[in-house]
C-alpha positions as CSV (number, residue, x, y, z in Angstrom):
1,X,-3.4,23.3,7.7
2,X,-3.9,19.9,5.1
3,X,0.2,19.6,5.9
4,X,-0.4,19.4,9.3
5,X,-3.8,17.0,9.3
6,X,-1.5,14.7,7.0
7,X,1.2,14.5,9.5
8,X,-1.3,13.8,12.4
9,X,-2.7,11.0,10.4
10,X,0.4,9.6,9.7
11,X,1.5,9.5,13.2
12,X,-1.7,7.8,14.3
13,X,-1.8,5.4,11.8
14,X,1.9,4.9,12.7
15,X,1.3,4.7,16.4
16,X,-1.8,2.1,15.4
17,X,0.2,-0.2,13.8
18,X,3.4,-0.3,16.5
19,X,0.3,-0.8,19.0
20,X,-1.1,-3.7,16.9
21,X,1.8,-5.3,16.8
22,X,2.7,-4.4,12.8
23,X,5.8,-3.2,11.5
24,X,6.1,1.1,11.4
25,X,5.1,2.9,8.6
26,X,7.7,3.8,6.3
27,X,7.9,8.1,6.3
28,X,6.8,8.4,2.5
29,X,4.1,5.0,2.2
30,X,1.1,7.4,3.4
31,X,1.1,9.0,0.1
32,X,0.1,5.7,-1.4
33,X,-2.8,4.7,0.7
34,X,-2.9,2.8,4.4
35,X,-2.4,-0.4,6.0
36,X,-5.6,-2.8,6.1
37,X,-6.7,-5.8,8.1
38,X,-6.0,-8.7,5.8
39,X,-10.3,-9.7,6.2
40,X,-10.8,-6.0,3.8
41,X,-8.6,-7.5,1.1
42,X,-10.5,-7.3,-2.5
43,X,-8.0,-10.0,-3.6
44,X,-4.6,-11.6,-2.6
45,X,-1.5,-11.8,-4.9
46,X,1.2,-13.9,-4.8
47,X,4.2,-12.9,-5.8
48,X,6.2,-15.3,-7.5
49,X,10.0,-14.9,-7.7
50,X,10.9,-12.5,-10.8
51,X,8.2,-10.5,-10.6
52,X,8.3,-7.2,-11.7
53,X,5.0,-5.4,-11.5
54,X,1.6,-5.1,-9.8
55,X,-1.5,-3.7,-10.9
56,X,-4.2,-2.4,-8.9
57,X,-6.8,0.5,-9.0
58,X,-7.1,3.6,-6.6
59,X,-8.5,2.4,-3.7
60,X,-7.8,-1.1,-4.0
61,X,-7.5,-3.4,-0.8
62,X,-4.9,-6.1,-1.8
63,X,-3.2,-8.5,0.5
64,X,0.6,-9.4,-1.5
65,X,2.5,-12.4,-0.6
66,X,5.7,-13.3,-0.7
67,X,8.2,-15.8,0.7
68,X,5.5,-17.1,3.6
69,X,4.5,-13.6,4.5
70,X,2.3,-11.3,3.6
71,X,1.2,-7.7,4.0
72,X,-2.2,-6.1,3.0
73,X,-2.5,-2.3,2.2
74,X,-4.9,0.2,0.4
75,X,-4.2,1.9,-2.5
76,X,-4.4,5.2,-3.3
77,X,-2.4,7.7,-5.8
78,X,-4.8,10.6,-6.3
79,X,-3.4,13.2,-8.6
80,X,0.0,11.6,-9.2
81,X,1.1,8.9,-12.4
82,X,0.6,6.4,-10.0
83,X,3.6,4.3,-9.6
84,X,5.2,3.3,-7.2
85,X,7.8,1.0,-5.5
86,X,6.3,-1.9,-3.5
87,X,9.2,-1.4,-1.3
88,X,7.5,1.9,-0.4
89,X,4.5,0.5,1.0
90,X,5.5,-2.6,2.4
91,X,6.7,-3.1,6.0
92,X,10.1,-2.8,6.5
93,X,11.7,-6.0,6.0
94,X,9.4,-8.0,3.9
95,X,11.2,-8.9,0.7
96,X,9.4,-7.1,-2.2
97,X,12.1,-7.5,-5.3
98,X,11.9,-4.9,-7.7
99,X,8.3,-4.7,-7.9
100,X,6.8,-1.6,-9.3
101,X,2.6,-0.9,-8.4
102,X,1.1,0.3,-11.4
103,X,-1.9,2.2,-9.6
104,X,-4.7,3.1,-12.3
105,X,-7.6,5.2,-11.7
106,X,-10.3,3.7,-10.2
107,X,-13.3,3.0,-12.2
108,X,-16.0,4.2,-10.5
109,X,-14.9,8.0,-10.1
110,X,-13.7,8.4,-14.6
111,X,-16.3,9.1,-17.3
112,X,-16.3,6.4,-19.8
């Protein structure tokens, strides 16, 4: 039953985005959180050529820019190592490098 809610939320936030005009979800980006409106970005990070890594925390709103365009997403890695390609998340044709998201737990849910 969770397989099959997953793959109905996929295709409606895939159907969502073609509607609003955004590039398609990419089949295995859900795993790592959701597209956002740029407005529910915590913070915006540019990335410069070279670049090699991103940090963010589980459930971080980022917007990332690169080359004059830009993409904003939500993490999420819950019960994985948490990282992943950029490539993974971004929309399909937006340069992202080899950029690897180092996503750590989020603060607010870890003792300590």
């Amino acid at each position: 039953m969770k397989a099959a809610t997953t793959l109905a939320a996929v295709a409606i936030l895939s159907l969502s985005c073609a509607a609003a005009g955004a590039a398609p979800l990419r089949a295995d980006a859900a795993g790592w959180g959701m597209p956002a409106a740029d407005a529910a970005a915590g913070r915006t990070v540019v990335l410069r050529d070279g670049a090699r890594y991103l940090n963010v925390s589980d459930g971080e709103t980022v917007r990332v820019v690169h080359d004059g365009r830009s993409f904003t997403w939500t993490f999420s890695a819950p019960g994985r190592d948490g990282v992943v390609a950029l490539d993974r998340v971004a929309p399909q044709g937006f340069d992202t490098m080899p950029v690897r998201v180092y996503v750590a737990p989020n603060p607010l849910y870890t003792n300590g």
